[in-house]
N, C-alpha and C positions, 0 to 999 in steps of 0.2 A: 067503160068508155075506152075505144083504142087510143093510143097514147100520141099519137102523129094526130088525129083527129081532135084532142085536147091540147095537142101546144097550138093547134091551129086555133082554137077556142079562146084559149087566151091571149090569140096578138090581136085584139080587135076592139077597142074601148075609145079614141078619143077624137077622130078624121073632124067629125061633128061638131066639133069644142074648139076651133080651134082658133077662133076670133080673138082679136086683145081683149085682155080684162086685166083692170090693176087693183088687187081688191086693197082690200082699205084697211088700216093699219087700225082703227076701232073695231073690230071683231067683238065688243065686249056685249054690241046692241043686237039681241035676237039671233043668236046664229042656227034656234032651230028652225026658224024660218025660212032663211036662206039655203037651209044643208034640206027643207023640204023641199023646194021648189027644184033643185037641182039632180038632189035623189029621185024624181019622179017623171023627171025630163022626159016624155015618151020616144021621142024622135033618135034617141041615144042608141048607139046597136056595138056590146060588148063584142061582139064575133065580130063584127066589121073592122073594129079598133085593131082587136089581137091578131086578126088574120093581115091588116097594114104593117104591121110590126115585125111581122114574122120571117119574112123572105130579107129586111136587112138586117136583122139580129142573127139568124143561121148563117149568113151570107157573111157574116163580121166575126161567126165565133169560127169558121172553117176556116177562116182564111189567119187566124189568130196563130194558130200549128201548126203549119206549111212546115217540113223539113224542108231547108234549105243547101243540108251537104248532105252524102249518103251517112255519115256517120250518125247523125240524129234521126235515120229513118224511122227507128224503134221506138226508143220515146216517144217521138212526136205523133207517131200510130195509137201507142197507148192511151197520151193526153187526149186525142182525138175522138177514142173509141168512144170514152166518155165524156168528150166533150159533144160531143154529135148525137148520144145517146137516145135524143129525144130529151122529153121534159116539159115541164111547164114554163120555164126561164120568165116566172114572175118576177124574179129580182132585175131583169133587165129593162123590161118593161115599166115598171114602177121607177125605177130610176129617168127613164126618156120620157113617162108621163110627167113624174113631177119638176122635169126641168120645163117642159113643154108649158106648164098648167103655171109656171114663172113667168114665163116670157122668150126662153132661150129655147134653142130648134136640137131637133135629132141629134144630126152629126156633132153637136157639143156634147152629151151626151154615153153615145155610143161607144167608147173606147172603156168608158169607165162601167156600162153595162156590160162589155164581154169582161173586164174585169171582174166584177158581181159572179157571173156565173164561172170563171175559173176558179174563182173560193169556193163556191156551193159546191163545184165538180167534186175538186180534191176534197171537202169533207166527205161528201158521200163516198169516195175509191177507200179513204181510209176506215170511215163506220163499218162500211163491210170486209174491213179483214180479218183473220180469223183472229187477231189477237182484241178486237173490238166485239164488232154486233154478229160477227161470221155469218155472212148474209150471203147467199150465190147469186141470188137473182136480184135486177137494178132497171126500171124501167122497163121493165119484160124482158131483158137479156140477160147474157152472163155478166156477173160483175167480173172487174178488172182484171182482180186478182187469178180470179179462175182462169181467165184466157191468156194470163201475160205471165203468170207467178208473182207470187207475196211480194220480191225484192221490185219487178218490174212496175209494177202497180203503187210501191209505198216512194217511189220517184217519181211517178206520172204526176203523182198527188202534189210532190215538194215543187216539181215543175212546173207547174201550172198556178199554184203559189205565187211563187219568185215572177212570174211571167205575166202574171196580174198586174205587180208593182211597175213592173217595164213598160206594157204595155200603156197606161195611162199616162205613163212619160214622155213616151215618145210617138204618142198615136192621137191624145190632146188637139186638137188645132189650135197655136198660139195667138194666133190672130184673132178669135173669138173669145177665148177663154184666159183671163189673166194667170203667170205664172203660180203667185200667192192662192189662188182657186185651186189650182190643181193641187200644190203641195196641201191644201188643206184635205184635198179627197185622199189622196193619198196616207195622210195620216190617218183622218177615220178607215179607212181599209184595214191600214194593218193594227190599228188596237182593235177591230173585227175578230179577229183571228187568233189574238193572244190572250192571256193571262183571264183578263177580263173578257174574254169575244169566246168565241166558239170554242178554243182548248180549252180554258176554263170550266165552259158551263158541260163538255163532255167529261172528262173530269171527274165531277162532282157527278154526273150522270152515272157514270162507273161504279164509283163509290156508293151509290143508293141502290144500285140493284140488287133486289133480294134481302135488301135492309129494312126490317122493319122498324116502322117509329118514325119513317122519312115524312115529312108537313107537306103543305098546301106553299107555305113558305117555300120548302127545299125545291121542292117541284119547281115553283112560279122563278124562281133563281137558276136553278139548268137552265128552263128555256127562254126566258129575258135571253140569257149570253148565248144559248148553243143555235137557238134559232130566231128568235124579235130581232136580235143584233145587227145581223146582218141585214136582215128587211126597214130596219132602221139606217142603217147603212146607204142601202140604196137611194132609198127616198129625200133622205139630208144630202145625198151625194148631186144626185140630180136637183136639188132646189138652188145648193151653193154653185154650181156652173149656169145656171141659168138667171142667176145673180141675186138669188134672194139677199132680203134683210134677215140677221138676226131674230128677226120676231117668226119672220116667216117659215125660216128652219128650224125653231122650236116648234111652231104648230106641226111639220111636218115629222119631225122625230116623236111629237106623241100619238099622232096618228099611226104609226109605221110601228112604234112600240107595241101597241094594242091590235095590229094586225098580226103582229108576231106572235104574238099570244094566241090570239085565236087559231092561227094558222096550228100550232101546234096542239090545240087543244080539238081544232075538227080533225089532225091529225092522229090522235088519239082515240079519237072516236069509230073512223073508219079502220082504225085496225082491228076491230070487232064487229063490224057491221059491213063491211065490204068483203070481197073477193081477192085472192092475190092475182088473179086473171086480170080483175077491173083495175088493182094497187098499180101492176108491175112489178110488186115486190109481194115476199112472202107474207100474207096476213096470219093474223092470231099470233104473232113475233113477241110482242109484248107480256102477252098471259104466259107465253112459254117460258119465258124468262125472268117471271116474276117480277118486272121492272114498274115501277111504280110510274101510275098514268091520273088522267084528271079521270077518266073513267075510274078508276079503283078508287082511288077519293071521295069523288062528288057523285061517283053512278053517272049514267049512260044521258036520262035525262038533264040532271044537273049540270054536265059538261055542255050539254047542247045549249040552252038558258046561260051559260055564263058565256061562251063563244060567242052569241048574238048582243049580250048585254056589251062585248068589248069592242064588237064591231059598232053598234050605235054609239056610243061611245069614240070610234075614232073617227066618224063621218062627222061628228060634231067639229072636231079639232081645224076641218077645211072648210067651214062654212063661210067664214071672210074668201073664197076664193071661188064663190058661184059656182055659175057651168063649165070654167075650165076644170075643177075639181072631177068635172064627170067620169073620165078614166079610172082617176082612183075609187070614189065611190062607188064605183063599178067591182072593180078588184075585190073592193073588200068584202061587197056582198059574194061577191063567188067563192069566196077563200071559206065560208063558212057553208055554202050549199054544192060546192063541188062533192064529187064521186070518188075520185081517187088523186 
């Protein structure tokens, strides 16, 4: 699928949904009931939702890099390159769904989705440099590194970073969103990213490749941190600005955890079963590199059966939250029957 034609794809899940509902803090009574009724919604149109989404999340991440002196023209060209890349920018989307599917509206939202995807950016500029996954190609272009060099590319990444953190500070509308809110998004952001977040689980990534004796365990612990994380991230980021309860952004972080999962594990799949044409990135990377996948573990079918088993599974976790849920339920079935 071309890749402009799929971010279009994915900004289109929830116009439909968008009436109040306050769901009810008893979740305990029947929730496959309710996660049916809502999973089956006819009327729901995922392309409708992602393609709503899409003209102000591009429109928010372009305007995020703007050099403003000549001196930053370079960088902020680099951050750009890849921040404009294209993409799926589900982590942005999933965040303004589940602030939406709270009660709180876009523009609460939004600073902290183009945040989400300056972290996703800079993972990706740094996974493919040559001292990591040494990847050239990134969304069907060149990667960063190739058109800027190593040093200009391993900045773009720290910039965009740091510019994450900023950006929710001072991009927030105070008036909608209490200070104590934001400083909380902001914490979850950046333990995202460290120790426990994304370095972490790359990391231990490193360390297993070409290791044999690596577990289902080892595996399930990279991508919990290198990749659920952050899509947990999102998800809990946009339910606490939209003002959830406690209760509420537990359901949503175990939903977001088990799409994380899946996400990497139909990831894994399609790196043997896709095209790097369909990817945008190089396919068969994995087997090249002997890096331990659920496919080399559990086999081809196996992976696919446990990917679906985590997504029913996270559609369970929103079932106290009816047909606003519909966006993300949406999401999660694509995350596992996407193409690339």
């Amino acid at each position: 699928m071309n890749l402009s034609c799929f971010s279009a794809a994915l900004f289109a899940i929830s116009i439909q949904y968008a009436s109040a509902f306050v769901p009810s803090k008893t979740s305990s009574s029947s929730p496959r009931t309710v996660l049916s009724e809502s999973a089956t919604a006819p009327s729901f149109s995922l392309d409708e939702y992602l393609f709503s989404k899409k003209a102000p999340i591009e429109a928010a991440l372009e305007a995020s890099v703007k050099s403003r002196i000549p001196q930053t023209d370079k960088i902020c060209e680099a951050m750009g390159y890849s921040l404009m890349a294209g993409g799926k920018r589900i982590r942005p989307v999933l965040c303004i769904a589940a602030c939406e599917m709270i009660g709180g509206t876009q523009d609460m939202a939004m600073p902290t989705a183009v945040a989400l995807e300056m972290i996703h950016t800079m993972s990706l500029i740094h996974d493919d440099l040559p001292s990591m996954d040494n990847d050239d190609l990134r969304r069907g272009k060149p990667t960063c590194h190739v058109i800027y060099g190593e040093d200009v590319a391993i900045l773009a990444g720290d910039s965009l970073l740091s510019t994450s953190f900023e950006h929710v500070a001072r991009e927030t509308p105070g008036d909608k969103v209490s200070a104590d809110k934001i400083v909380d998004v902001i914490a979850r952001l950046g333990k995202s990213v460290g120790a426990e977040g994304l370095a972490g689980g790359q990391v231990m990534d490193l360390e297993c490749e070409g290791k044999p004796g690596t577990t289902l365990d080892d595996l399930k612990w990279i991508h919990i941190h290198k990749t659920a994380t952050l899509l947990q991230v999102a998800v809990a980021s946009g339910a606490v600005l939209g003002g959830a309860t406690p209760e509420e952004v537990a359901a949503c972080e175990k939903f977001a955890m088990d799409i994380g999962l899946a996400f990497q594990v139909a990831d894994d799949i399609l790196d043997v079963t896709a095209s790097s044409e369909d990817l945008g990135k190089t396919a068969g990377k994995d087997e090249a590199t002997d890096k331990t996948t659920y496919v080399k573990l559990m086999g081809l079918e196996g992976s696919k059966k446990y990917a679906r088993e985590l997504i029913d599974e996270a559609k369970e976790c929103l079932a106290p939250f009816g047909d606003r849920a519909a966006p993300m339920l949406a999401i999660a079935d694509y995350i596992v029957d996407r193409k690339n």
